[in-house]
C-alpha positions as a Markdown table, in Angstrom:
| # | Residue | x | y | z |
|---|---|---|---|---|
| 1 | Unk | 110.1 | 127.1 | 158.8 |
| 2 | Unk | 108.2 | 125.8 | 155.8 |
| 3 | Unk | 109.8 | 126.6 | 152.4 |
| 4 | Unk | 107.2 | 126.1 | 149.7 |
| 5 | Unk | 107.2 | 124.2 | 146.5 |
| 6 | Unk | 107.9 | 127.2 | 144.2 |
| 7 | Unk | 110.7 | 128.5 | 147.3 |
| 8 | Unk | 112.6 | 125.0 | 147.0 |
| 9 | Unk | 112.1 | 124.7 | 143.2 |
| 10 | Unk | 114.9 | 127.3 | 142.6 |
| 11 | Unk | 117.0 | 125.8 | 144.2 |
| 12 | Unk | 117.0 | 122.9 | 142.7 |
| 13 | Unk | 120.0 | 120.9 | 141.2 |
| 14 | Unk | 120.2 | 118.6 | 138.7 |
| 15 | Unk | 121.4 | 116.2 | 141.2 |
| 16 | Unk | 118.4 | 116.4 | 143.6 |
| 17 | Unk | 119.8 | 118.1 | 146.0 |
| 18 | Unk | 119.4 | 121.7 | 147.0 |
| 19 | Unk | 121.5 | 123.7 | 148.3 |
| 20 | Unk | 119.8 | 124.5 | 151.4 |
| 21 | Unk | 119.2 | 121.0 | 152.0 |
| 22 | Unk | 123.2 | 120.5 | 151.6 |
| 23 | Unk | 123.8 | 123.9 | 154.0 |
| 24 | Unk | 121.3 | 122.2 | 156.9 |
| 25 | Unk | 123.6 | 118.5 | 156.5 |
| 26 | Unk | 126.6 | 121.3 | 156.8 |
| 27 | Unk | 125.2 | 122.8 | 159.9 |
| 28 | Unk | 123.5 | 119.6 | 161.4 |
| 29 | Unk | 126.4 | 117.1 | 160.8 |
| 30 | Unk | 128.1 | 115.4 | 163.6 |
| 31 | Unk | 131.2 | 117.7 | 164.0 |
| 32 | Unk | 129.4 | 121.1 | 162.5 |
| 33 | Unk | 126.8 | 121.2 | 165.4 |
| 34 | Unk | 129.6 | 121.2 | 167.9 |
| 35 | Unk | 132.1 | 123.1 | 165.9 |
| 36 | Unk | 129.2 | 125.8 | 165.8 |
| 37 | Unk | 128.2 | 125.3 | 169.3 |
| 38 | Unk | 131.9 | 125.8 | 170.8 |
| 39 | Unk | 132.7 | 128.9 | 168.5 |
| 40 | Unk | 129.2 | 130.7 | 170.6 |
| 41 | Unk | 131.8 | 131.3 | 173.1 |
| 42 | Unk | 134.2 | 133.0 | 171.3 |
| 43 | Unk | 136.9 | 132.6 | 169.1 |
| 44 | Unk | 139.3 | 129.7 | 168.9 |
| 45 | Unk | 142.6 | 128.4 | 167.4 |
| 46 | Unk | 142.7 | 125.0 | 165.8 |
| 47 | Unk | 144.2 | 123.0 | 168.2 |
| 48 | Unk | 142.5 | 124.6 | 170.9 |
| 49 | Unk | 139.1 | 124.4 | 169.3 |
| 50 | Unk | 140.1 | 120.2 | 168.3 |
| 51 | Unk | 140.2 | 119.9 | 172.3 |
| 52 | Unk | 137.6 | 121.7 | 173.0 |
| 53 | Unk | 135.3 | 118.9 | 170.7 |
| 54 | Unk | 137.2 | 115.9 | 171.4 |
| 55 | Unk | 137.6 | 112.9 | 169.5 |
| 56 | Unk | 137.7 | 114.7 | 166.4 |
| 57 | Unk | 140.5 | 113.6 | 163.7 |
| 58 | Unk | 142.4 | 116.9 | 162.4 |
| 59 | Unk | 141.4 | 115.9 | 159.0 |
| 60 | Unk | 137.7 | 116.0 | 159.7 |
| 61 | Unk | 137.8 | 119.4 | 161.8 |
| 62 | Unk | 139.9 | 120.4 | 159.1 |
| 63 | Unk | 137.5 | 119.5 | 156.4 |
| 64 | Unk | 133.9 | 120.7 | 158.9 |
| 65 | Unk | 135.9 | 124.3 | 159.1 |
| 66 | Unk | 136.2 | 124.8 | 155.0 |
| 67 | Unk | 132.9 | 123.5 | 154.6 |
| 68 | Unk | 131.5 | 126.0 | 157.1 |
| 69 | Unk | 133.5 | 128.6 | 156.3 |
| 70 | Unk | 132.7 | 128.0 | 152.7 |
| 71 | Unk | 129.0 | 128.5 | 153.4 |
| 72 | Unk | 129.9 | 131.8 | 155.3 |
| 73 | Unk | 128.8 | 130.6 | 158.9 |
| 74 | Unk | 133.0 | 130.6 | 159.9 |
| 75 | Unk | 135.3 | 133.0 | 159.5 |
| 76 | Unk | 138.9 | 132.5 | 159.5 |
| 77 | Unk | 141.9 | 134.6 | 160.2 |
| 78 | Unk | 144.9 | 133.8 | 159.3 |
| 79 | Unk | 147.6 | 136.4 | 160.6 |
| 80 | Unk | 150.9 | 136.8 | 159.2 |
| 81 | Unk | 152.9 | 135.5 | 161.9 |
| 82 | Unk | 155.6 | 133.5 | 163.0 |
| 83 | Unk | 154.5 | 131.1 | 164.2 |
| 84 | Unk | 151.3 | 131.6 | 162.1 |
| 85 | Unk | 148.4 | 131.9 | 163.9 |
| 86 | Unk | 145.0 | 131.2 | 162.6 |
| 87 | Unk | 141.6 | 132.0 | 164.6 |
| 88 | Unk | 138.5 | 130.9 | 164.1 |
| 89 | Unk | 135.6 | 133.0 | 165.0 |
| 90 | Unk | 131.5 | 132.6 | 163.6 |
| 91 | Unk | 130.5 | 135.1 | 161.5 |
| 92 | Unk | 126.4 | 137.2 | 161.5 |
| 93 | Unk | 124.8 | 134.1 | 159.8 |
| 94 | Unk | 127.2 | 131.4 | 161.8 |
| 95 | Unk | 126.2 | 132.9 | 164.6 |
| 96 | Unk | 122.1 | 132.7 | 163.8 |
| 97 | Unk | 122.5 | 129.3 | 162.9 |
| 98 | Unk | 124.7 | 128.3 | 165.8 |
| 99 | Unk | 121.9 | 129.8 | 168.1 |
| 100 | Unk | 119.3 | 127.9 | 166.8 |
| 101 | Unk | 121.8 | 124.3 | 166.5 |
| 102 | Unk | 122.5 | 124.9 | 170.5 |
| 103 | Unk | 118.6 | 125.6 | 171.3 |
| 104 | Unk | 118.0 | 121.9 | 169.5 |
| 105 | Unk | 120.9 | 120.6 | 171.6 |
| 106 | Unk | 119.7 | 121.9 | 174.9 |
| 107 | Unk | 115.9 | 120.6 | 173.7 |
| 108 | Unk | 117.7 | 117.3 | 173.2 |
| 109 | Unk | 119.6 | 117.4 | 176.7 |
| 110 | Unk | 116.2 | 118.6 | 178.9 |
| 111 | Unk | 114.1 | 115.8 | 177.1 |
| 112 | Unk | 116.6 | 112.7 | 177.4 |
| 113 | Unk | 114.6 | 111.1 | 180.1 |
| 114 | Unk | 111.5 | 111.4 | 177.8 |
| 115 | Unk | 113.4 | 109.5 | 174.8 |
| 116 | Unk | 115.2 | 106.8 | 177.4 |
| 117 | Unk | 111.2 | 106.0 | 178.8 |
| 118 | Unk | 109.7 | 106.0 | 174.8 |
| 119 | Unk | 113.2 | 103.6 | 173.9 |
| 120 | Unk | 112.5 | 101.4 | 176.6 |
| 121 | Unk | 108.5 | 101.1 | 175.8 |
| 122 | Unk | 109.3 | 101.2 | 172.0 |
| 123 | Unk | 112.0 | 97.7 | 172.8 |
| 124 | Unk | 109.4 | 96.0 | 175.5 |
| 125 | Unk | 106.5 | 96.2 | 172.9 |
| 126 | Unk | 109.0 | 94.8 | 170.4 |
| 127 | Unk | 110.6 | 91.8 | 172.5 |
């Protein structure tokens, strides 16, 4: 969807960024697409949701989950346990945006063939 000039002008920052630009590097960033894509399914612990991804430091999973949860897409819940125990569950608007993140991933996944042919063509006209 198309925001126009006058849509994106209020949201403009001083810096030059806005903040939905900021919100789609939040949802489209390396960890956040799968973060979001894992948490269709249901809810998950930390740990549990860290194997689930793979190959991503605590520290970064840590950080992806504030960030999203920041921007209202991930809700945590943090129960008063002992052990504690914290869940991780999307909320409405995680839950839209995870939607349309995992119909861009499965886009991605049904046309790899496609890319792999236009790679190869793109390399062979280069060499």
């Amino acid at each position: 969807m198309a925001v126009s000039s006058v849509e994106a002008g209020k949201y403009e920052l001083a810096e030059g960024m806005c903040p939905y630009r900021l919100v789609l590097e939040h949802v489209t960033s390396r960890w956040g697409v799968l973060v979001l894509i894992e948490l269709l399914d249901r809810p998950y612990r930390f740990s549990e949701l860290r194997r689930a991804i793979g190959r991503v430091s605590e520290k970064m999973l840590t950080q992806t989950l504030q960030t999203l949860e920041r921007d209202g897409l991930v809700h945590r819940d943090a129960k008063p346990v002992i052990p504690p125990r914290v869940d991780y569950s999307l909320t409405e608007l995680g839950r839209e945006a995870a939607e349309q993140v995992r119909a861009l991933a499965m886009w991605t996944h049904e046309r790899m063939d496609e890319v792999d042919k236009a790679r190869r063509a793109y390399d062979e006209a280069r060499a």
